[in-house]
C-alpha positions in Angstrom: -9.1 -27.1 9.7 -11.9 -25.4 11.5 -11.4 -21.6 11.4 -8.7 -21.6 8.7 -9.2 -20.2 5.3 -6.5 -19.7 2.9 -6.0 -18.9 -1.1 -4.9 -16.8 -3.4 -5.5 -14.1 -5.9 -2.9 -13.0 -9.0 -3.3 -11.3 -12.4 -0.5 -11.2 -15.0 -0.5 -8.9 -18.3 1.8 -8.1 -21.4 1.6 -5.1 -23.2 3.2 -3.8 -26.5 2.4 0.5 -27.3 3.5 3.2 -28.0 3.7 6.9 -26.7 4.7 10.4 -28.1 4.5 13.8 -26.0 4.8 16.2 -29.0 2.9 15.9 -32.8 3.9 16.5 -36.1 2.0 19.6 -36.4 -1.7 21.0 -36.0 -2.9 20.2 -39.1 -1.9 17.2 -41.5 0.3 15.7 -38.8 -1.5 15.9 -35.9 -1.6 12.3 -35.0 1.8 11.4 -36.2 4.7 11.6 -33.8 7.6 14.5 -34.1 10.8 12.6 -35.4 12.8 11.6 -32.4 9.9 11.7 -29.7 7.6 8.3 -29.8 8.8 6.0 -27.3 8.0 2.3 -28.1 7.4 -0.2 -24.7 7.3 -3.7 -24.5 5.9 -4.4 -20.8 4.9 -7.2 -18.6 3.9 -7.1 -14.9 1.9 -10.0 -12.8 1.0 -9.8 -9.4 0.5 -12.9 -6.6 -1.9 -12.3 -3.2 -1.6 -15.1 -0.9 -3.2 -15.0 2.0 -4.3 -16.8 5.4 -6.9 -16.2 7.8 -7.6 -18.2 11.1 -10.1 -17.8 14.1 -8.7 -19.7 17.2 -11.2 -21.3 19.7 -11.4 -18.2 21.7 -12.0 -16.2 19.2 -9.1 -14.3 18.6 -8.3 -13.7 14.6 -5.3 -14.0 12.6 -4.7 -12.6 9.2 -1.8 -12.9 7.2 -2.2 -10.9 4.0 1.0 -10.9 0.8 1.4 -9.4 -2.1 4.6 -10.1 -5.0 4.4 -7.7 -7.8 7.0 -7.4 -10.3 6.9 -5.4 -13.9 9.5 -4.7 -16.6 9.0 -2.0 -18.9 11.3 -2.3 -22.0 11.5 1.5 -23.8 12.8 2.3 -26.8 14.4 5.9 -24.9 16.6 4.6 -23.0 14.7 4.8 -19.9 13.7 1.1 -19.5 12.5 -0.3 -15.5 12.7 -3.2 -13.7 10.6 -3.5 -10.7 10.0 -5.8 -7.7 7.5 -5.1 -4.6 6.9 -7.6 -1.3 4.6 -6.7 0.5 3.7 -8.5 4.2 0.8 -8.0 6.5 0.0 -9.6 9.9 -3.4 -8.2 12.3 -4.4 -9.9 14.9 -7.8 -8.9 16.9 -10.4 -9.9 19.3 -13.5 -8.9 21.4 -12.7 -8.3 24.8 -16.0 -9.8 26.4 -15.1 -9.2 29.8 -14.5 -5.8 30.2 -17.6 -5.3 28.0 -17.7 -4.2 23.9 -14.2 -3.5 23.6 -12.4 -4.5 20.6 -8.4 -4.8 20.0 -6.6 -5.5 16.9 -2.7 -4.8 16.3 -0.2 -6.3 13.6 2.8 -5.0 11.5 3.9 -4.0 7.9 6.9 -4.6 6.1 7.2 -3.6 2.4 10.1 -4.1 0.0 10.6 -2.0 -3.3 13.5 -2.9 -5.5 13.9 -0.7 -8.6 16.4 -0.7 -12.0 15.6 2.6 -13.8 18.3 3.4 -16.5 16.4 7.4 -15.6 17.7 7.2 -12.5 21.4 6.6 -13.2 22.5 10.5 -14.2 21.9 11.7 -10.9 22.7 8.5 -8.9 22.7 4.9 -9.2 20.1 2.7 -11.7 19.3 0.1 -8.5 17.9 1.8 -5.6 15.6 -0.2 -2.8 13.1 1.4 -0.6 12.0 -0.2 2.9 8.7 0.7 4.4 8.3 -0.9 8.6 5.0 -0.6 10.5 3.4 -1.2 13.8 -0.2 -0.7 14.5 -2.8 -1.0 17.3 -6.0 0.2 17.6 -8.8 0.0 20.6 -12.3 0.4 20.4 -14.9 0.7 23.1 -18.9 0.6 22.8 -20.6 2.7 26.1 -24.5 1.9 26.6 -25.2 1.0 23.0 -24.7 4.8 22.2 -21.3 5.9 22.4 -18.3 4.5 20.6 -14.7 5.7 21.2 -11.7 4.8 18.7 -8.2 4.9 19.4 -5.3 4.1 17.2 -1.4 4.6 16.4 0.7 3.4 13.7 4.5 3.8 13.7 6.2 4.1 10.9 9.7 3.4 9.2 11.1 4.5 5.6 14.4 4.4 4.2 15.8 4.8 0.7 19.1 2.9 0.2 21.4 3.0 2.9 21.3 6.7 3.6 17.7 8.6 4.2 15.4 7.2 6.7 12.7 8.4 9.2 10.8 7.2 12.0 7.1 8.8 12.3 4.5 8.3 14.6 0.8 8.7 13.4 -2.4 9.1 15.7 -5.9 8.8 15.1 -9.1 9.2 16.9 -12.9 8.7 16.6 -15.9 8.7 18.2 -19.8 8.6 17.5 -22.4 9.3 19.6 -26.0 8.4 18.8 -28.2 10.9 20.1 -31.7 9.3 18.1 -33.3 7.2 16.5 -31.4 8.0 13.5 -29.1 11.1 14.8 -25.6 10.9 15.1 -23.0 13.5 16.2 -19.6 12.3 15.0 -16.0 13.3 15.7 -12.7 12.4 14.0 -8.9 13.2 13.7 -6.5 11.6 11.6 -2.6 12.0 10.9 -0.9 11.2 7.5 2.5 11.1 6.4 3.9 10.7 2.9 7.3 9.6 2.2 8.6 10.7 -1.0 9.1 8.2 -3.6 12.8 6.7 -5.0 12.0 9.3 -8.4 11.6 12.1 -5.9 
């Protein structure tokens, strides 16, 4: 199909170590674990990244980008984790010939953690799920081949479980003006926000 390109990318490992926080001692046991403190893990993890791009007749482009991760961490502690991530991204975006260098892309998030930590079940519950919505837009407009304005916003959605959640907007803005042949004065202001993890 003309304009369409699709495939996929994924990567899959297992793993067998070992890990101690305290020594023996600081001379003949040095790199021998202290009785009771080397954990043991058996672990796998794999990952899958489909994705899809397509350019319609007018020019307008579609991307459709995936990810499935999933890992399992066997420890010999007591502290053993399951874990499985979806992750979904759509963008869509196009020049806007007739109102002259302007360029529009928008799309959406969604993002799915699912986590069984045996760590996690003194203060709680072992199976906790995190959910992670997103909108986005952002506009950009060339002036005269030497001024180029950026405009964005991305709202954003997080909740643990059934019980916290937020709603945050975020805001950015650019711009770069050329002022010679290889002079530039640039500008730039960006919001963040991090939502704490399900260990936090």
């Amino acid at each position: 199909v003309d304009g369409l390109s699709m495939g996929s990318n994924g990567n899959a490992m297992i793993e067998h170590s070992n890990f101690s926080l305290v020594w023996g001692d600081d001379s003949a046991k040095i790199y021998r674990a202290f009785p009771g403190t080397l954990t043991i893990t058996d672990s796998w993890q794999f990952y899958l990244d489909p994705y899809i791009t397509y350019f319609t007749p007018s020019g307008l482009r579609h991307s459709l980008k995936s990810r499935i991760y999933m890992t399992n961490s066997d420890n010999s502690n007591s502290q053993s984790t399951k874990n499985e991530t979806y992750y979904l991204e759509y963008s869509a975006s196009k020049e806007l010939t007739r109102i002259g260098q302007t360029h529009v892309s928008f799309g959406f998030v969604t993002n799915q953690s699912f986590v069984h930590a045996e760590l996690y079940s003194s203060s709680g519950k072992s199976d906790n799920r995190m959910q992670n919505y997103a909108l986005f837009a952002q506009f950009d407009k060339k002036f005269w081949d030497v001024l180029n304005l950026s405009l964005g916003f991305r709202g954003e959605y997080f909740q643990i479980n059934d019980t916290e959640n937020t709603v945050k907007p975020i805001v950015r803005a650019g711009a770069n003006l050329k002022l010679a042949k290889v002079s530039f004065l640039r500008f730039s202001y960006g919001q963040g926000y991090r939502y704490p993890t399900i260990t936090e």
